[in-house]
C-alpha positions as CSV (number, residue, x, y, z in Angstrom):
1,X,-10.4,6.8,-7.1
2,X,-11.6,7.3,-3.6
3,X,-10.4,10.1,-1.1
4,X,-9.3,8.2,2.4
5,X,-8.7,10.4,5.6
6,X,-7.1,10.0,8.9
7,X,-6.8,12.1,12.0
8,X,-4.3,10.9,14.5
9,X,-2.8,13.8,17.4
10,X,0.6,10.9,17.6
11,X,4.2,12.9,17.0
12,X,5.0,9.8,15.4
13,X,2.3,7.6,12.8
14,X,3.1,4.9,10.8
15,X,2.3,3.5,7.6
16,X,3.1,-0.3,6.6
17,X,1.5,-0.9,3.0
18,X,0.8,-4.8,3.2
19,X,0.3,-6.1,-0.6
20,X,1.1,-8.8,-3.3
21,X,0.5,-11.5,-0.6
22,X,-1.1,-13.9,-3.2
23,X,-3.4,-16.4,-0.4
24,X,-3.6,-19.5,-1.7
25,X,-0.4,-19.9,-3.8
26,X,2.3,-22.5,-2.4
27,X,5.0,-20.1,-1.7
28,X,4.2,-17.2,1.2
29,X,6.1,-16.3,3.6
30,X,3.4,-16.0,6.4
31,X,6.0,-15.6,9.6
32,X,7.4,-12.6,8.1
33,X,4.2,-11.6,7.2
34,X,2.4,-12.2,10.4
35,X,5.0,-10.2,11.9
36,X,4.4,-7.4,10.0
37,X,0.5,-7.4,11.3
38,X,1.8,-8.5,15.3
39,X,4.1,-5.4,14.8
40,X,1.2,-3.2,13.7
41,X,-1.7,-4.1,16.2
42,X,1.5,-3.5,19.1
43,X,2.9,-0.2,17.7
44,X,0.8,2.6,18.6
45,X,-0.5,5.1,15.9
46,X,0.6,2.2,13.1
47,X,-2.2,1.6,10.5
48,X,-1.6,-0.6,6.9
49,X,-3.3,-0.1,3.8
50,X,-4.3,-3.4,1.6
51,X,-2.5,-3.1,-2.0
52,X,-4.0,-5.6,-4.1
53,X,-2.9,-9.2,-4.9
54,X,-3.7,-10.2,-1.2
55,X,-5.5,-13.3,-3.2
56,X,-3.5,-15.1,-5.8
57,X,-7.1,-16.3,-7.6
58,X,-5.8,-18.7,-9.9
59,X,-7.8,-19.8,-12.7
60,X,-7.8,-22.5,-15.9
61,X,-7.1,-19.4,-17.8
62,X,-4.6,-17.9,-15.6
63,X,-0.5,-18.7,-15.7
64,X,-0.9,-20.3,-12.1
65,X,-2.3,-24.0,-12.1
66,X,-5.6,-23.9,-10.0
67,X,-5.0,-27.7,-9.3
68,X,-1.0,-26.3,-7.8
69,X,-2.8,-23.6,-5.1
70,X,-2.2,-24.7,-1.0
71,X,-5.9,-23.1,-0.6
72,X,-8.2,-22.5,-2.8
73,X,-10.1,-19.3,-2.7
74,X,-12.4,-19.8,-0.3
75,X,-9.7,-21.5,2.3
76,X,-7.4,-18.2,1.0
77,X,-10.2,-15.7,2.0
78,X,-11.2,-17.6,5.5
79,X,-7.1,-17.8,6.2
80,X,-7.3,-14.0,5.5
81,X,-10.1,-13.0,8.5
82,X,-7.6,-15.0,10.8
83,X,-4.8,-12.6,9.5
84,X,-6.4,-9.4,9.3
85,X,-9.3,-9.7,11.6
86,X,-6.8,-8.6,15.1
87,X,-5.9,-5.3,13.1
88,X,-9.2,-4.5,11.3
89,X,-9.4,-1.2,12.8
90,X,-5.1,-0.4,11.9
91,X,-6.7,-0.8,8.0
92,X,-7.5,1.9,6.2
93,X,-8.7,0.2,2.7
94,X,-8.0,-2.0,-0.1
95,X,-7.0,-0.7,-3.3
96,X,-8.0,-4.5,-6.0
97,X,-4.7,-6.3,-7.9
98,X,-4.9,-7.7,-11.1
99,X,-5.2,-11.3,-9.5
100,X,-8.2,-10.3,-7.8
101,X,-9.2,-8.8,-11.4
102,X,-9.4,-12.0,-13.0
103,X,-12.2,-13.5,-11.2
104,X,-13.9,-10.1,-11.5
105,X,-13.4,-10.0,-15.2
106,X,-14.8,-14.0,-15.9
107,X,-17.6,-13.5,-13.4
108,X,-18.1,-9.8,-11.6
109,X,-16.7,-10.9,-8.7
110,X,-13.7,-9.7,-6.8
111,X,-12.9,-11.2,-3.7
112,X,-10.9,-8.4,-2.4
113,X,-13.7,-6.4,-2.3
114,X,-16.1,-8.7,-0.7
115,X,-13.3,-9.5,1.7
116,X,-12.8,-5.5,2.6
117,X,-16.5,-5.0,3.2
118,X,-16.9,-8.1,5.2
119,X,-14.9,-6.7,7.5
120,X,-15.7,-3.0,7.5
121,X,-12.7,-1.3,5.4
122,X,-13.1,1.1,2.6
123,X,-12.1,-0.8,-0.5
124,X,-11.3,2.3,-3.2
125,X,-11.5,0.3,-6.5
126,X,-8.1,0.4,-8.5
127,X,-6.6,3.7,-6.9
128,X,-6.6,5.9,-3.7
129,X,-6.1,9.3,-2.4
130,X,-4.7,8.6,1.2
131,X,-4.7,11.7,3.6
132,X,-3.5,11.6,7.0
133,X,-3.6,15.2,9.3
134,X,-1.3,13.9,12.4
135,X,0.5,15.9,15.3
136,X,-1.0,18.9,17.5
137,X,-1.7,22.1,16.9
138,X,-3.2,24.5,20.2
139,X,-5.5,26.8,18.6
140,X,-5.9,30.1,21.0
141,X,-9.1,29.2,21.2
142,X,-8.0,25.9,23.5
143,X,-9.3,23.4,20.7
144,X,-6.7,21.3,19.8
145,X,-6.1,20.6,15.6
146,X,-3.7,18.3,13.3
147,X,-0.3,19.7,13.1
148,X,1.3,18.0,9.8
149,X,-0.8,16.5,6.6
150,X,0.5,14.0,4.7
151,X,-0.8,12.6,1.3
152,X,-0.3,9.8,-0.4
153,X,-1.6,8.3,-3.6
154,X,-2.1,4.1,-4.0
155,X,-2.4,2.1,-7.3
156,X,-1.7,-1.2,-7.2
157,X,0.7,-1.1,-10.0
158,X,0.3,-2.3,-13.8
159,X,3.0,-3.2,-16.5
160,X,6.0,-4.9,-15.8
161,X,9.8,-4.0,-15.3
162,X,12.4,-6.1,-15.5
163,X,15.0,-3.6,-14.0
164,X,14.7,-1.7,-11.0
165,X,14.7,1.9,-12.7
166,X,12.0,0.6,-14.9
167,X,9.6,-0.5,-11.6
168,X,9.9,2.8,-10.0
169,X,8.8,4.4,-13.0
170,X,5.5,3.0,-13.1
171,X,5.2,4.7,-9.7
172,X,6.9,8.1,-11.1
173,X,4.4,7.7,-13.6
174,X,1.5,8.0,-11.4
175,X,2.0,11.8,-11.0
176,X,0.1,11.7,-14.6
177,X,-2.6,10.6,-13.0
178,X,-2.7,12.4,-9.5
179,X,-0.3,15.5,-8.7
180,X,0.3,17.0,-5.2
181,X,1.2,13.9,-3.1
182,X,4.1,13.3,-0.7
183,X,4.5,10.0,-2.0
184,X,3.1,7.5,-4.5
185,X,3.0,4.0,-3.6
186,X,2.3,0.7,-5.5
187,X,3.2,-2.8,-5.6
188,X,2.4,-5.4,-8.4
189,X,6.1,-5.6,-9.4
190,X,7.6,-8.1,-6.1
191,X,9.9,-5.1,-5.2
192,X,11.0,-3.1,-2.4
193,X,12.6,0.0,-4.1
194,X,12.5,4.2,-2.8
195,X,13.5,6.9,-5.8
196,X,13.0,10.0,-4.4
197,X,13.7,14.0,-6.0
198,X,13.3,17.5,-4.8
199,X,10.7,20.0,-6.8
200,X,10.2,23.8,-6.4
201,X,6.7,25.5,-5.9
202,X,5.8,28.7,-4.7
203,X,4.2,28.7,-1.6
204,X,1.9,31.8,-1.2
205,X,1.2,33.9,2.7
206,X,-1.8,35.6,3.8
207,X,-0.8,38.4,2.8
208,X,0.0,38.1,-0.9
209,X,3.4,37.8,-0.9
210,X,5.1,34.6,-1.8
211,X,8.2,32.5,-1.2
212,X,10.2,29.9,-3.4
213,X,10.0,26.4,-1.5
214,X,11.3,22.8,-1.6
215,X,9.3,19.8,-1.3
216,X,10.7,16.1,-1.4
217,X,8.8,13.8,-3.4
218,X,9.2,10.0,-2.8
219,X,8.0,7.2,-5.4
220,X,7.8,3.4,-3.4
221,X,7.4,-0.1,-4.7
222,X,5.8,-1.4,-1.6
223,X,7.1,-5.3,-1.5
224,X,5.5,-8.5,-2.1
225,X,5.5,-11.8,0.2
226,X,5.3,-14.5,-2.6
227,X,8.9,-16.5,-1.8
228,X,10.6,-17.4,-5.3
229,X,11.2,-21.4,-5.4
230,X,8.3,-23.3,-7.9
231,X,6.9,-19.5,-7.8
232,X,5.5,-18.3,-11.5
233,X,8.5,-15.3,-11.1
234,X,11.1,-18.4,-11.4
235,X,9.0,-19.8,-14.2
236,X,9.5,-16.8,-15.9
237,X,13.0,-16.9,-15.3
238,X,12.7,-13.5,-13.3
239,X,15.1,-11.9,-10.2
240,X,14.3,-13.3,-7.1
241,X,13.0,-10.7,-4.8
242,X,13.4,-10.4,-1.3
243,X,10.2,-10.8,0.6
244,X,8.5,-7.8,3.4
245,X,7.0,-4.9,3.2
246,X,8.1,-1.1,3.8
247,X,7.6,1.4,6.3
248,X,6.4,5.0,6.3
249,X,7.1,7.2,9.1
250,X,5.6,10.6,9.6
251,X,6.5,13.2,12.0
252,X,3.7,14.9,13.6
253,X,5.6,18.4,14.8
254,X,7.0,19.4,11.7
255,X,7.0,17.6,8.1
256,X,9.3,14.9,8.0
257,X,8.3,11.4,6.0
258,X,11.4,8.7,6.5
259,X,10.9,5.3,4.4
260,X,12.4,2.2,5.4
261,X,12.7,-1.1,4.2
């Protein structure tokens, strides 16, 4: 688990999680996601975070055929600096996928993570601890600080779920792991889906006395680009999935996140 922080002074900031891309299987849908990444290097204050499965690494051993891929992986990783290389500095790291861990587990490899350093992105291992402190705050002092924080906590996703109430809660689940965060986001399952409750805590002043609060809590399966035709889902015999990714947007005068698909 790695701890990831950005400072941006924008009222508005943006967050489009880009994951389960799978380079180098047959079926992507690279317009939509090149237009994803043109939309993020032209929207100011709009950064992307890398959810795993950006390489579909298939093996002998693995259910995709090898000898079936479009590229193989080191076409997939070169096709991969021509995608991300125009918004290197809009990522803020790479969290690895499962496809990425089979070549890891057969030889210690995993090209996600050579890809992410190659280019100069933190890559956080299987989970991260996102922390953006946005907006503007004048101190009376005249120095200027963030207004809003935001937190969000990154898995790629494990398990599977064949219904959509059973997806989101291997994101629900994640507040075993990691508790505090505005939202918990993960990918692995090919959905787009938002659950989303309220929570009381008691939020404590200066001076020792304390209030009763509400925070929102919001638990996102961040999408997949892997069209379904010949694709190992329709092998499977599982739902098609609509391909693209989700937005985040966060307010930087008062706290507001608003998640769109």
């Amino acid at each position: 688990m790695r701890l990831i922080s950005k400072i941006d002074f924008s009222d508005k900031v943006y967050l489009v999680p880009l994951g389960d891309i799978h380079l180098g299987s047959r079926g992507i849908d690279i317009p939509k996601l090149k237009g994803y990444i043109d939309w993020i290097q032209k929207t100011t204050s709009a950064y992307t975070f890398l959810m795993g499965d950006i390489f579909d690494v298939a093996t002998l051993g693995s259910p995709t055929n090898p000898h079936y891929q479009k590229m193989n992986l080191n076409e997939a990783i070169r096709f991969a600096y021509e995608l991300f290389n125009p918004i290197k500095d809009r990522i803020l790291g790479s969290v690895s996928g499962n496809h990425e861990e089979r070549l890891e587990r057969y030889a210690g490899f995993n090209p996600l993570q050579a890809f992410s350093e190659s280019i100069g992105i933190p890559y956080a291992g299987y989970s991260a601890v996102l922390r953006f402190r946005i907006g503007q705050y004048k101190r009376k002092s005249g120095l200027t600080s963030p207004n809003v924080e935001y937190v969000f906590f990154i898995h790629h996703g494990t398990g599977g779920g064949s219904t959509l109430g059973g997806k989101l809660n291997r994101a629900v689940k994640l507040e075993d792991v990691f508790e505090g965060a505005d939202a918990y986001l993960v990918g692995h399952n090919h959905a787009k889906a938002l659950g989303e409750q309220y929570v009381a805590y008691l939020s404590k002043s200066g001076n020792g006395k304390a209030t009763i609060q509400y925070k929102r809590k919001a638990y996102v399966d961040c999408g997949a680009f892997l069209t379904y035709d010949d694709s190992y889902a329709e092998m499977g015999a599982l739902a098609p999935s609509d391909t693209g990714a989700v937005r985040l947007r966060m307010n930087g005068t008062r706290k507001d996140l608003h998640i769109s698909f």
